[in-house]
PDBQT receptor file of N, H, CA, C and O in Angstrom, charges set to zero:
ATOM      1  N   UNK A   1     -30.835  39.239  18.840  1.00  0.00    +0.000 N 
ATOM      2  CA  UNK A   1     -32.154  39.637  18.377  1.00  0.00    +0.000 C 
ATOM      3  C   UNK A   1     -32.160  41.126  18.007  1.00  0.00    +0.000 C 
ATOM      4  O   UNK A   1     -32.957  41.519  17.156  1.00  0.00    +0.000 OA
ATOM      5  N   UNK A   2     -31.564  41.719  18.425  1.00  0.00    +0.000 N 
ATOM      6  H   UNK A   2     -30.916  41.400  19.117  1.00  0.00    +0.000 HD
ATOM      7  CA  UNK A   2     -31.519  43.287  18.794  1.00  0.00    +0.000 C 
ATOM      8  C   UNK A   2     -31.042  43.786  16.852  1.00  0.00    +0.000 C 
ATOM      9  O   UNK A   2     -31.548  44.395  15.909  1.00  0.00    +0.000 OA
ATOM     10  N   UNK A   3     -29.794  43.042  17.183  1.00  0.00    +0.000 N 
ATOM     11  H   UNK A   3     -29.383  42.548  17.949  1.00  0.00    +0.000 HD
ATOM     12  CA  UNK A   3     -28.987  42.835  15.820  1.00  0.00    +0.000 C 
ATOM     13  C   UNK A   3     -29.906  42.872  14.486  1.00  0.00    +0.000 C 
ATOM     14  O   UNK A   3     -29.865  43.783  13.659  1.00  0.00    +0.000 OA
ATOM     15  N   UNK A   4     -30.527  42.022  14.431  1.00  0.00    +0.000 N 
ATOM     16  H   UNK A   4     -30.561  41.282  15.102  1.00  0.00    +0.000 HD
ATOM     17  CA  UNK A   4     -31.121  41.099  13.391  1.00  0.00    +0.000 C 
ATOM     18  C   UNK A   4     -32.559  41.858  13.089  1.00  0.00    +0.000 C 
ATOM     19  O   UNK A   4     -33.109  41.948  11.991  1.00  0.00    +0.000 OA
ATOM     20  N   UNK A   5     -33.098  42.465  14.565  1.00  0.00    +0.000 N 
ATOM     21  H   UNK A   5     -32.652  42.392  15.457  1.00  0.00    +0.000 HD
ATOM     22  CA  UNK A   5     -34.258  43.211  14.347  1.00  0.00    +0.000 C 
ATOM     23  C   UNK A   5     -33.788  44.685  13.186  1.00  0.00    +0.000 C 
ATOM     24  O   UNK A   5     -34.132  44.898  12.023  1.00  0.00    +0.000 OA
ATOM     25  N   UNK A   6     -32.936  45.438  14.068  1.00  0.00    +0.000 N 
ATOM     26  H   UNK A   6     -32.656  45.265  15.013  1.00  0.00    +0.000 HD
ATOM     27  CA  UNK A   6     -32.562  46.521  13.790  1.00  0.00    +0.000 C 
ATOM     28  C   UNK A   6     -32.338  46.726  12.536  1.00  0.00    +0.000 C 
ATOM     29  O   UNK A   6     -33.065  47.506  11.922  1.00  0.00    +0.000 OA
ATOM     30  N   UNK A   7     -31.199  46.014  11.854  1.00  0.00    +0.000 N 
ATOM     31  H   UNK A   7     -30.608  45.380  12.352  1.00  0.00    +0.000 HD
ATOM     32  CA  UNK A   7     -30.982  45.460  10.405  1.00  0.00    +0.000 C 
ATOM     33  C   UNK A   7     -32.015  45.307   9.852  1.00  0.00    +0.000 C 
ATOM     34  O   UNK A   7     -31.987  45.923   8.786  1.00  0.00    +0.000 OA
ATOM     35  N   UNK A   8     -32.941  44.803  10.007  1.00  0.00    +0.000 N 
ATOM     36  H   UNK A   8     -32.964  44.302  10.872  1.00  0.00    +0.000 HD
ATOM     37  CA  UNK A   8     -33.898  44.499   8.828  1.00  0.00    +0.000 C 
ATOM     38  C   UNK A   8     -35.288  45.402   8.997  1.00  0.00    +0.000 C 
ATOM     39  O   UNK A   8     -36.300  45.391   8.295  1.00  0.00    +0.000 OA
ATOM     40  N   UNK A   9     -35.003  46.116  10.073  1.00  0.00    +0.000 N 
ATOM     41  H   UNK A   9     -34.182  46.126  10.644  1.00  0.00    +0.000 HD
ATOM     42  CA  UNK A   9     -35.934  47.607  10.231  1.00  0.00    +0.000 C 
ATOM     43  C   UNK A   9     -35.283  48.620   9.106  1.00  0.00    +0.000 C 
ATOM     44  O   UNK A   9     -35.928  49.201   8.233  1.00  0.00    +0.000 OA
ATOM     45  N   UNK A  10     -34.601  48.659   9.208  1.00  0.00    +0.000 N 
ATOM     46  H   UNK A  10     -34.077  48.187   9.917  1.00  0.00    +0.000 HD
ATOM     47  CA  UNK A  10     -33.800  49.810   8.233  1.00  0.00    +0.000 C 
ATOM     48  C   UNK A  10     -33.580  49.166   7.374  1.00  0.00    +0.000 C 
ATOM     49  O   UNK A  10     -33.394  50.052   6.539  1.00  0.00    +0.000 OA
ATOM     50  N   UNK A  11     -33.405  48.065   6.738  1.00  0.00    +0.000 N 
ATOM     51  H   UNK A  11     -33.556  47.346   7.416  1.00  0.00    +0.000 HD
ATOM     52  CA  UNK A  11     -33.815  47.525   5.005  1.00  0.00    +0.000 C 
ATOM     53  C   UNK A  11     -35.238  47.674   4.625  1.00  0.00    +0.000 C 
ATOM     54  O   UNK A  11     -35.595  48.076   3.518  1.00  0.00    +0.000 OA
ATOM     55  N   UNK A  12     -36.184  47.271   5.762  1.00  0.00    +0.000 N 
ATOM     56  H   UNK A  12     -35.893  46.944   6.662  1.00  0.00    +0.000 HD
ATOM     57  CA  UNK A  12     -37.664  47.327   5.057  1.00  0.00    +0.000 C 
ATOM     58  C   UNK A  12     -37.689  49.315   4.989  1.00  0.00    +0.000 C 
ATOM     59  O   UNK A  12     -38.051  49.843   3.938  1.00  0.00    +0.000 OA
ATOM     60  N   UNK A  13     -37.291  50.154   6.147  1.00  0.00    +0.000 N 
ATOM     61  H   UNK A  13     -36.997  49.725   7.001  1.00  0.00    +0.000 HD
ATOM     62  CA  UNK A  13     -37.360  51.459   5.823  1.00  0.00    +0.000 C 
ATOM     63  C   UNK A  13     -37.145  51.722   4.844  1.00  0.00    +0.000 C 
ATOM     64  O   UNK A  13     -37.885  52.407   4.138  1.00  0.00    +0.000 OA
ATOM     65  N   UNK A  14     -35.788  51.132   4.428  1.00  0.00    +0.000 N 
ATOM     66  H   UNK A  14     -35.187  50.575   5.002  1.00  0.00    +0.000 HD
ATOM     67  CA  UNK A  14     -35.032  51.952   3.287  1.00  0.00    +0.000 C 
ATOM     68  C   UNK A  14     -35.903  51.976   1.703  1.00  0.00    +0.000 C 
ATOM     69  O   UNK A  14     -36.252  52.922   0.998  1.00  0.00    +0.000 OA
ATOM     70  N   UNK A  15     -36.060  50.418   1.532  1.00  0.00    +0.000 N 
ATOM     71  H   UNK A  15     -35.776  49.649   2.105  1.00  0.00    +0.000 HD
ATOM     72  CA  UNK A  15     -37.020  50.101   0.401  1.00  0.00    +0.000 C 
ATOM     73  C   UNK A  15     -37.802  50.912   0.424  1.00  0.00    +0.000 C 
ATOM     74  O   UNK A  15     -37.753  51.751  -0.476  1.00  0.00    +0.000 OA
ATOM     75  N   UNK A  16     -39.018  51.032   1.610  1.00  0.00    +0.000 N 
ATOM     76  H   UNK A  16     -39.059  50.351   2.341  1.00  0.00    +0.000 HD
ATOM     77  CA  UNK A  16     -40.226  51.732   1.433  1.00  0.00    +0.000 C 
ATOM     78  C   UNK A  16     -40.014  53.199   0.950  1.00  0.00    +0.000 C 
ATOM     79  O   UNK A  16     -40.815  53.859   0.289  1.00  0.00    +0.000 OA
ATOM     80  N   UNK A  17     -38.617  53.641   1.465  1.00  0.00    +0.000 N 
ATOM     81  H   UNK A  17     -37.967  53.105   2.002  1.00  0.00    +0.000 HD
ATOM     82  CA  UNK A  17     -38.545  54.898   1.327  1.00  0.00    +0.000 C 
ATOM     83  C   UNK A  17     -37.962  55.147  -0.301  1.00  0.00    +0.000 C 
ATOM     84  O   UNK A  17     -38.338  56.137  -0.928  1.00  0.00    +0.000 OA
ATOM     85  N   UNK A  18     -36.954  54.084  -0.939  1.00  0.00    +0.000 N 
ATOM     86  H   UNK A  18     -36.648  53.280  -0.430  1.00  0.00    +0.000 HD
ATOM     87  CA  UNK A  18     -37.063  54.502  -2.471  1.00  0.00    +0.000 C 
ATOM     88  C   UNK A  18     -38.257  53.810  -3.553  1.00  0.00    +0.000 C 
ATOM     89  O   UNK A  18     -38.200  53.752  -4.781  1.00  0.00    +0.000 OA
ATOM     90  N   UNK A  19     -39.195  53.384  -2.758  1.00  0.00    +0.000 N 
ATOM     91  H   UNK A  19     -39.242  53.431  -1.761  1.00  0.00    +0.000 HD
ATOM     92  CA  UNK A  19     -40.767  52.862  -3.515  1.00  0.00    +0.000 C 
ATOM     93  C   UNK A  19     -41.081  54.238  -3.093  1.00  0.00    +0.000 C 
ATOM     94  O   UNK A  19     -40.977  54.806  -4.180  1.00  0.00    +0.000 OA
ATOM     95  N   UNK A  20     -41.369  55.076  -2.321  1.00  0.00    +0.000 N 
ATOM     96  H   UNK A  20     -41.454  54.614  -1.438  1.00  0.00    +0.000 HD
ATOM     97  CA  UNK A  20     -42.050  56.405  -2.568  1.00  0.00    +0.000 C 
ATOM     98  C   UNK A  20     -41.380  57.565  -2.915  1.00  0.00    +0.000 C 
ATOM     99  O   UNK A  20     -41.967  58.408  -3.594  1.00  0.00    +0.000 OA
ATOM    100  N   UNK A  21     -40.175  57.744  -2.532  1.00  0.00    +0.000 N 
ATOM    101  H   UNK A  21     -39.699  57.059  -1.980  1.00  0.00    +0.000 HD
ATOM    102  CA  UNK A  21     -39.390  58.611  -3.632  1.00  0.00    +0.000 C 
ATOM    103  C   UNK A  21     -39.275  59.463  -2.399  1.00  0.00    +0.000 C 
ATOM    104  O   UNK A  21     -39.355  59.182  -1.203  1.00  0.00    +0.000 OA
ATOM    105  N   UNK A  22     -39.028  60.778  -3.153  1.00  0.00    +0.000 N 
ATOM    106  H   UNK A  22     -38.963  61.006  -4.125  1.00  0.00    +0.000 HD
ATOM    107  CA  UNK A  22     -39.057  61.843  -2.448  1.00  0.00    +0.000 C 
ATOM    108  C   UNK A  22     -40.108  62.177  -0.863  1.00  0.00    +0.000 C 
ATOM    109  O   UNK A  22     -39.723  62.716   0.175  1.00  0.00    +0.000 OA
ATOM    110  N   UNK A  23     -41.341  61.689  -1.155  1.00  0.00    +0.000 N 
ATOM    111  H   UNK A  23     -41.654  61.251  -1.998  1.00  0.00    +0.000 HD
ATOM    112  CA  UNK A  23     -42.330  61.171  -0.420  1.00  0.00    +0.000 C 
ATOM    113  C   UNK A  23     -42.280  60.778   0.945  1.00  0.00    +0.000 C 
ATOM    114  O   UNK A  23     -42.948  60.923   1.968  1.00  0.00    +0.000 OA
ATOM    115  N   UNK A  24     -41.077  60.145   0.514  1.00  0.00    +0.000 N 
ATOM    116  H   UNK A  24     -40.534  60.028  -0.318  1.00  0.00    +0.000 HD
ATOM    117  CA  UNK A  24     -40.857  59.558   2.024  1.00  0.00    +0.000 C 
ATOM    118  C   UNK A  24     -39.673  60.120   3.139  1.00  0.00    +0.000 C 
ATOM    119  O   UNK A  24     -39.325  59.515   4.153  1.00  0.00    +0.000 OA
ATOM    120  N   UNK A  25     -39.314  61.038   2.810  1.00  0.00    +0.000 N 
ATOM    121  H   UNK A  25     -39.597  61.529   1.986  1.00  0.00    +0.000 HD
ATOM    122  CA  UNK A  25     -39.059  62.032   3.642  1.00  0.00    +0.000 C 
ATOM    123  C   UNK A  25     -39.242  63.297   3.859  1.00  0.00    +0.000 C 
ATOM    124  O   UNK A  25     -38.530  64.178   4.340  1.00  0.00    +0.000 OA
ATOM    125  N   UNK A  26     -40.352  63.264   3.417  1.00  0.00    +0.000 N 
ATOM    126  H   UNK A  26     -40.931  62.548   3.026  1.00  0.00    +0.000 HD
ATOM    127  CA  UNK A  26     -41.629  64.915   4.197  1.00  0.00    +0.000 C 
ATOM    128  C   UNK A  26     -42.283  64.112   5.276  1.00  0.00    +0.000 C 
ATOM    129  O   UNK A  26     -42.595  62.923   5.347  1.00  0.00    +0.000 OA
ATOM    130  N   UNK A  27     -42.387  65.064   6.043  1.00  0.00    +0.000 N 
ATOM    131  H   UNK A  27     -42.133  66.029   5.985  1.00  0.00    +0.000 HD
ATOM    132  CA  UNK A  27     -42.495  64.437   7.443  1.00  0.00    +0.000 C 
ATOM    133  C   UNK A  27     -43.711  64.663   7.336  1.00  0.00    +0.000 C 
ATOM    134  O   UNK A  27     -44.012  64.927   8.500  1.00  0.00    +0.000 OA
ATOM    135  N   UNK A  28     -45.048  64.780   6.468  1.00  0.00    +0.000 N 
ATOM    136  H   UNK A  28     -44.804  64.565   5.523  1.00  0.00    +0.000 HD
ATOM    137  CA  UNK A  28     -46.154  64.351   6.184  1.00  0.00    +0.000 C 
ATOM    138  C   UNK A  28     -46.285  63.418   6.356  1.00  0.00    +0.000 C 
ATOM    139  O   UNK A  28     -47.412  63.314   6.840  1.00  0.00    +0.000 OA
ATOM    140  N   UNK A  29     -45.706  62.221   6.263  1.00  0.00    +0.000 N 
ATOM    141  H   UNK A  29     -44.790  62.305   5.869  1.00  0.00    +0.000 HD
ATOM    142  CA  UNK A  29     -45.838  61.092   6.142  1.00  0.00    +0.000 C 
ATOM    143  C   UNK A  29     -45.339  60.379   7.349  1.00  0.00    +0.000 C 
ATOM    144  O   UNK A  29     -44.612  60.978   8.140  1.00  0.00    +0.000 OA
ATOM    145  N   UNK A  30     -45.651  59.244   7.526  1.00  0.00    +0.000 N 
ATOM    146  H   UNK A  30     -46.242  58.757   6.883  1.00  0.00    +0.000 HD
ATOM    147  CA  UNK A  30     -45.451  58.576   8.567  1.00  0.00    +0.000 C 
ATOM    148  C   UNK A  30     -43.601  58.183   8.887  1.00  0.00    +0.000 C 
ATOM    149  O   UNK A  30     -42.786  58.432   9.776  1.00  0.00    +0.000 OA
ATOM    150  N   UNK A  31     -43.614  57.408   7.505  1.00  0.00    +0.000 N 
ATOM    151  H   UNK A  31     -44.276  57.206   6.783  1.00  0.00    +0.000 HD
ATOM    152  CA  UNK A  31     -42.402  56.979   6.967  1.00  0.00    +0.000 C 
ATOM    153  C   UNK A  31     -41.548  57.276   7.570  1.00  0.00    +0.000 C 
ATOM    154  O   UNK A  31     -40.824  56.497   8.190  1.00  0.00    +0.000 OA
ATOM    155  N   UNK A  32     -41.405  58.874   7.509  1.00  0.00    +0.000 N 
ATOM    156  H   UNK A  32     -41.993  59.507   7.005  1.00  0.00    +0.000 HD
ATOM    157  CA  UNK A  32     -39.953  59.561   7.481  1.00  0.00    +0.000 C 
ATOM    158  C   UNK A  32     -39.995  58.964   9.463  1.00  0.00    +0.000 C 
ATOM    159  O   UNK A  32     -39.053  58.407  10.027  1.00  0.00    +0.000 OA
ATOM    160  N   UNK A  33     -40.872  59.191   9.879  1.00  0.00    +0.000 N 
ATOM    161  H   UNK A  33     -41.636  59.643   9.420  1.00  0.00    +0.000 HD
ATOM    162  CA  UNK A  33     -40.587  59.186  11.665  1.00  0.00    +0.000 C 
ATOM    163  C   UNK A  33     -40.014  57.997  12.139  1.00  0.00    +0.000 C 
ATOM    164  O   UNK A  33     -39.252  57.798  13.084  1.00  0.00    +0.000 OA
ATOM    165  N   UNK A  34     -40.582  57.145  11.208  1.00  0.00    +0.000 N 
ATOM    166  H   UNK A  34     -41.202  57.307  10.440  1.00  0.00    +0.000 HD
ATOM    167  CA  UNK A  34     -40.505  55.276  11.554  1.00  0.00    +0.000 C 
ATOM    168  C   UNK A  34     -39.054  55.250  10.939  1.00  0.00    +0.000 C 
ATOM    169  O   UNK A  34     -38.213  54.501  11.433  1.00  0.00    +0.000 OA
ATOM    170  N   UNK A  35     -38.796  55.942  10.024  1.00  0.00    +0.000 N 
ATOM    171  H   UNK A  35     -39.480  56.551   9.622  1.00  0.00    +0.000 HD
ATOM    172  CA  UNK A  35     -36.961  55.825   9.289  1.00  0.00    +0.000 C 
ATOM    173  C   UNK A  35     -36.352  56.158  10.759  1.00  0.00    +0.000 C 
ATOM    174  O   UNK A  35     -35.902  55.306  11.526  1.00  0.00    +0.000 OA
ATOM    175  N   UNK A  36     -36.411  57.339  10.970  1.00  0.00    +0.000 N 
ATOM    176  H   UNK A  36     -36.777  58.031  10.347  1.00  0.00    +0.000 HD
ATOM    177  CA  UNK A  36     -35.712  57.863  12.098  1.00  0.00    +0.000 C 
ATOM    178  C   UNK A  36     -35.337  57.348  13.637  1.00  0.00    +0.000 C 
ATOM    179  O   UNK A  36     -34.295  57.391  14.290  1.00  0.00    +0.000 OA
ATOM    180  N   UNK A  37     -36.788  56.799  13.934  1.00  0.00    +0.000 N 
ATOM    181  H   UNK A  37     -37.635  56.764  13.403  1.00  0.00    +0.000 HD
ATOM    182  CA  UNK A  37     -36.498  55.907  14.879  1.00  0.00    +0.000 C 
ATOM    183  C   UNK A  37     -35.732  54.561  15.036  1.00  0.00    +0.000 C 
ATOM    184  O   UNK A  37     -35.224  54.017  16.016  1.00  0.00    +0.000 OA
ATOM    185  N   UNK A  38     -35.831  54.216  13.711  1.00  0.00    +0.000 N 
ATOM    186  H   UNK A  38     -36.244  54.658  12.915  1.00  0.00    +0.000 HD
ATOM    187  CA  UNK A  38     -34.568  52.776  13.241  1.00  0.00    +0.000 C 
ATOM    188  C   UNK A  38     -33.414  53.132  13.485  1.00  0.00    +0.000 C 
ATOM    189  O   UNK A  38     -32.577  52.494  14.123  1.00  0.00    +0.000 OA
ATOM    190  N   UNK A  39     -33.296  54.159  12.999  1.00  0.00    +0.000 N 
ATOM    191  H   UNK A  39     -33.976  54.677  12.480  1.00  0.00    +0.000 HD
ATOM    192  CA  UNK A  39     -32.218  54.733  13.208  1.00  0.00    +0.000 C 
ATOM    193  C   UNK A  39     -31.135  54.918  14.654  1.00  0.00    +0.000 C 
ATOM    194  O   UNK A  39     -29.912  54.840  14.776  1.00  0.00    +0.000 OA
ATOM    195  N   UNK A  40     -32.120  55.162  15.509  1.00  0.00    +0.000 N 
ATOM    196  H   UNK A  40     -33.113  55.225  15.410  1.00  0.00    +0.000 HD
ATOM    197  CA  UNK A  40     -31.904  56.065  16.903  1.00  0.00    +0.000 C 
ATOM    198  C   UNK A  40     -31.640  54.184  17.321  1.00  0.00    +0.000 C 
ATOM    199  O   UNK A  40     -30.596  53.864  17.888  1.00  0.00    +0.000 OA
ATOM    200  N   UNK A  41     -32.576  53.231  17.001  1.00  0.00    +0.000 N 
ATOM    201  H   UNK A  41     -33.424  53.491  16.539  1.00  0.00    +0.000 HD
ATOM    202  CA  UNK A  41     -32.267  51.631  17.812  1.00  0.00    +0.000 C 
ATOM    203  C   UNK A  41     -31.072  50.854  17.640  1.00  0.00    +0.000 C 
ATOM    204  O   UNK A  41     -30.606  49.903  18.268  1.00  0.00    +0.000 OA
ATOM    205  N   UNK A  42     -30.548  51.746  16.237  1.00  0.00    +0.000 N 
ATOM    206  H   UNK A  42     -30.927  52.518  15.727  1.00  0.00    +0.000 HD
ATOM    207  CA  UNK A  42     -29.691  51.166  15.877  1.00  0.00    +0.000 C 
ATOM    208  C   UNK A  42     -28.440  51.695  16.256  1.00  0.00    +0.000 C 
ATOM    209  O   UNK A  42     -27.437  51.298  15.663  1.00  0.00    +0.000 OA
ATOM    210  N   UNK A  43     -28.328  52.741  17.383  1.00  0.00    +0.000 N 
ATOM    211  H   UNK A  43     -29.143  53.063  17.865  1.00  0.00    +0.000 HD
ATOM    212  CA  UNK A  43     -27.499  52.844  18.353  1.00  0.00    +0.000 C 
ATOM    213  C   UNK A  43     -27.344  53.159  19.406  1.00  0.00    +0.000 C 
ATOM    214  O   UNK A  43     -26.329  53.561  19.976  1.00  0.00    +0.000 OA
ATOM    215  N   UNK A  44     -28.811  52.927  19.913  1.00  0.00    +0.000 N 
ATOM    216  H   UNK A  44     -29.635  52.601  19.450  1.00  0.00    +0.000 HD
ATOM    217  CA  UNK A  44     -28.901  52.587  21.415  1.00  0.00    +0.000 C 
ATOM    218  C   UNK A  44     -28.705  50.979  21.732  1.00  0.00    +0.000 C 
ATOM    219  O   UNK A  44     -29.121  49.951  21.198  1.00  0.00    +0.000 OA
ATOM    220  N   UNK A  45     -27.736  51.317  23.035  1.00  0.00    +0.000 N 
ATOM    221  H   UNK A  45     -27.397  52.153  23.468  1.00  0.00    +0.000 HD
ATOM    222  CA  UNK A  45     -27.271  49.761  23.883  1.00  0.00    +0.000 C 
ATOM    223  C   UNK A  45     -26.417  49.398  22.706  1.00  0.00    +0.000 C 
ATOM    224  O   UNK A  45     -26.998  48.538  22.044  1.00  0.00    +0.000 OA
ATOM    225  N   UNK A  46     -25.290  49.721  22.210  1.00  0.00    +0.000 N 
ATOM    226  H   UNK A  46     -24.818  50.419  22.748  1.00  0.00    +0.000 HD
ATOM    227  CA  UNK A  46     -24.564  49.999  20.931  1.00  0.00    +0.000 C 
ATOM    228  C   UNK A  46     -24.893  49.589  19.774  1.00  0.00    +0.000 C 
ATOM    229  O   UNK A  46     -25.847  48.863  19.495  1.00  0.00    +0.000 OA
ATOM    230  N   UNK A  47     -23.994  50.114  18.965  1.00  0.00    +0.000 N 
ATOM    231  H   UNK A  47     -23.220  50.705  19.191  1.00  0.00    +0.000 HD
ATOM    232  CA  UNK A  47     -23.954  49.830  16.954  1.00  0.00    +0.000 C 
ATOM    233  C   UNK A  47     -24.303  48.691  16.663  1.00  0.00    +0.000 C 
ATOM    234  O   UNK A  47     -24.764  47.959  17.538  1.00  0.00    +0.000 OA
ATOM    235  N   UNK A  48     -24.186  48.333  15.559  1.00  0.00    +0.000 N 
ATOM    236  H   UNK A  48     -23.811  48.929  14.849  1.00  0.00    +0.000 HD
ATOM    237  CA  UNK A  48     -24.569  46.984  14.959  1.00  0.00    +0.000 C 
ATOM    238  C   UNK A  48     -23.221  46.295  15.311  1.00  0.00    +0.000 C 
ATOM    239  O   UNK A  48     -23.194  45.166  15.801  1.00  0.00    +0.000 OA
ATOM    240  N   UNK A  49     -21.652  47.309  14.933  1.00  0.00    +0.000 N 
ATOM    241  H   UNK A  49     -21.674  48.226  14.535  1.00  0.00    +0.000 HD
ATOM    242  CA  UNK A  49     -20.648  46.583  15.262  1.00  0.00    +0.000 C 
ATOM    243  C   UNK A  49     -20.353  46.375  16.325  1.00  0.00    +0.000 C 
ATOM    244  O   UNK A  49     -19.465  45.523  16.373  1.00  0.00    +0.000 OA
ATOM    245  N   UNK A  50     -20.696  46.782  17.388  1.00  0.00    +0.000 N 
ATOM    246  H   UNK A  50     -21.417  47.474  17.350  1.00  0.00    +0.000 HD
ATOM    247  CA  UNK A  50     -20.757  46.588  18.924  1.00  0.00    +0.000 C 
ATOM    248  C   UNK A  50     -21.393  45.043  19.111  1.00  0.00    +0.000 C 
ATOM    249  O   UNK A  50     -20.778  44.006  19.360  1.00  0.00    +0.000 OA
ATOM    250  N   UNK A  51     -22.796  45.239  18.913  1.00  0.00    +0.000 N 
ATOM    251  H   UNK A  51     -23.295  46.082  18.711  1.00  0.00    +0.000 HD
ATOM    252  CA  UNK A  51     -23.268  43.929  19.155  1.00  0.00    +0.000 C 
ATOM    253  C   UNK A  51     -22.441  42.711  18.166  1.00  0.00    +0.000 C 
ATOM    254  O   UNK A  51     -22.129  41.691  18.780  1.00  0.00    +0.000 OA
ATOM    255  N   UNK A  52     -22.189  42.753  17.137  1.00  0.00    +0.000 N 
ATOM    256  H   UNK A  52     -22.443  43.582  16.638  1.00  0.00    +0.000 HD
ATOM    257  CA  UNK A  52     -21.491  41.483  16.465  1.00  0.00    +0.000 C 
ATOM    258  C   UNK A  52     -20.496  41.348  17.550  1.00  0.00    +0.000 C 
ATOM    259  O   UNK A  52     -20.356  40.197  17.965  1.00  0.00    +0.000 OA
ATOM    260  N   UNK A  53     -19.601  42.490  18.237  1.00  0.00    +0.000 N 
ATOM    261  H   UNK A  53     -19.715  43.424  17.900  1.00  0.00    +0.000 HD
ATOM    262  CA  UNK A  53     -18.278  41.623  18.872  1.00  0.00    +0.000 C 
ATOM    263  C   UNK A  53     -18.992  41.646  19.987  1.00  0.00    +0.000 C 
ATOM    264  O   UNK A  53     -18.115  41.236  20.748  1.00  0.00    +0.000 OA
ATOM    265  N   UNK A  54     -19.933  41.816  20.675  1.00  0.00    +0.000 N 
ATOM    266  H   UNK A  54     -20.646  42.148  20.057  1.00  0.00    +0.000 HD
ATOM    267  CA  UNK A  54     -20.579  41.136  21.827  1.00  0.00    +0.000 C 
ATOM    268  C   UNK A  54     -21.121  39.539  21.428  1.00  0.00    +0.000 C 
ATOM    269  O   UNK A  54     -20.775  38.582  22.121  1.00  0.00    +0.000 OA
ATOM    270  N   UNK A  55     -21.885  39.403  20.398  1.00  0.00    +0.000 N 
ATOM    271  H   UNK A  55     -22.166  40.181  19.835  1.00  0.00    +0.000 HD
ATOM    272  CA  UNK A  55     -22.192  37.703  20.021  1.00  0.00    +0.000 C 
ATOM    273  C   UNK A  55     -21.319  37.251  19.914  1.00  0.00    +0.000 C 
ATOM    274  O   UNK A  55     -21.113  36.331  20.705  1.00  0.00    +0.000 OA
ATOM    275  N   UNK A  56     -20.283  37.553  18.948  1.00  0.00    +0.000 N 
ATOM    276  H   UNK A  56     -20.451  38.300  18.305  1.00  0.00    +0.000 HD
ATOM    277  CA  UNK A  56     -18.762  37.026  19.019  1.00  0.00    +0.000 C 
ATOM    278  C   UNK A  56     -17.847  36.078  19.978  1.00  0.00    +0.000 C 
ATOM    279  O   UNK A  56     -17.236  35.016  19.861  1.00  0.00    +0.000 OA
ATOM    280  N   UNK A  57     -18.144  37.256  21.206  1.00  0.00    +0.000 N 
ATOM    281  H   UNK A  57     -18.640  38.119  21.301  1.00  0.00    +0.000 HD
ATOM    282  CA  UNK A  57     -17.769  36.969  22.165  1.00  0.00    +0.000 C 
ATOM    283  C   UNK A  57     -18.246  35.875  23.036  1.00  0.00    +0.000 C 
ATOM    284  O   UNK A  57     -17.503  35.220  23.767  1.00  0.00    +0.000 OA
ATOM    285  N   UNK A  58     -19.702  35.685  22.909  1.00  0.00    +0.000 N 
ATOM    286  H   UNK A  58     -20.306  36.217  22.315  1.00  0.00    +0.000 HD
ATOM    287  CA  UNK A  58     -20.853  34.799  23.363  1.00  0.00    +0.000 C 
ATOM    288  C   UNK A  58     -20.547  33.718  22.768  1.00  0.00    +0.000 C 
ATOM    289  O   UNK A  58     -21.020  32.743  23.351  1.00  0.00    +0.000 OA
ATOM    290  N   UNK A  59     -19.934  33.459  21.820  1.00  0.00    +0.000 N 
ATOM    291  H   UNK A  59     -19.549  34.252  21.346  1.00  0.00    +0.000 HD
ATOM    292  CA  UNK A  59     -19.715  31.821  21.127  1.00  0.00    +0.000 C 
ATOM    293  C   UNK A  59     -18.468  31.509  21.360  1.00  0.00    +0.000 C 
ATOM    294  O   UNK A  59     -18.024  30.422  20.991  1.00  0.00    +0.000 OA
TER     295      UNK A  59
């Protein structure tokens, strides 16, 4: 879940952030904080490649 969340937090970030352009990283905006924090989930309790060889391992 962790996986699958994280990943697709930082695709919907990413989009939003080249639909507003430059915009979306002045920290005026909400955006840029919510980018950042995807960021930080996506390597706490490890990486994305961490968790694949943990599920990996699970099957």
């Amino acid at each position: 879940a962790k996986l699958f969340a994280t990943e697709t937090a930082e695709a919907v970030c990413s989009a939003a952030i080249q639909t507003l352009g430059g915009y979306g990283y002045v920290s005026d905006f909400p955006l840029e904080r919510i980018y950042r924090d995807v960021r930080v989930c996506q390597i706490y309790e490890g990486t994305s490649d961490v968790q694949k060889i943990i599920i990996t391992r699970a099957l």
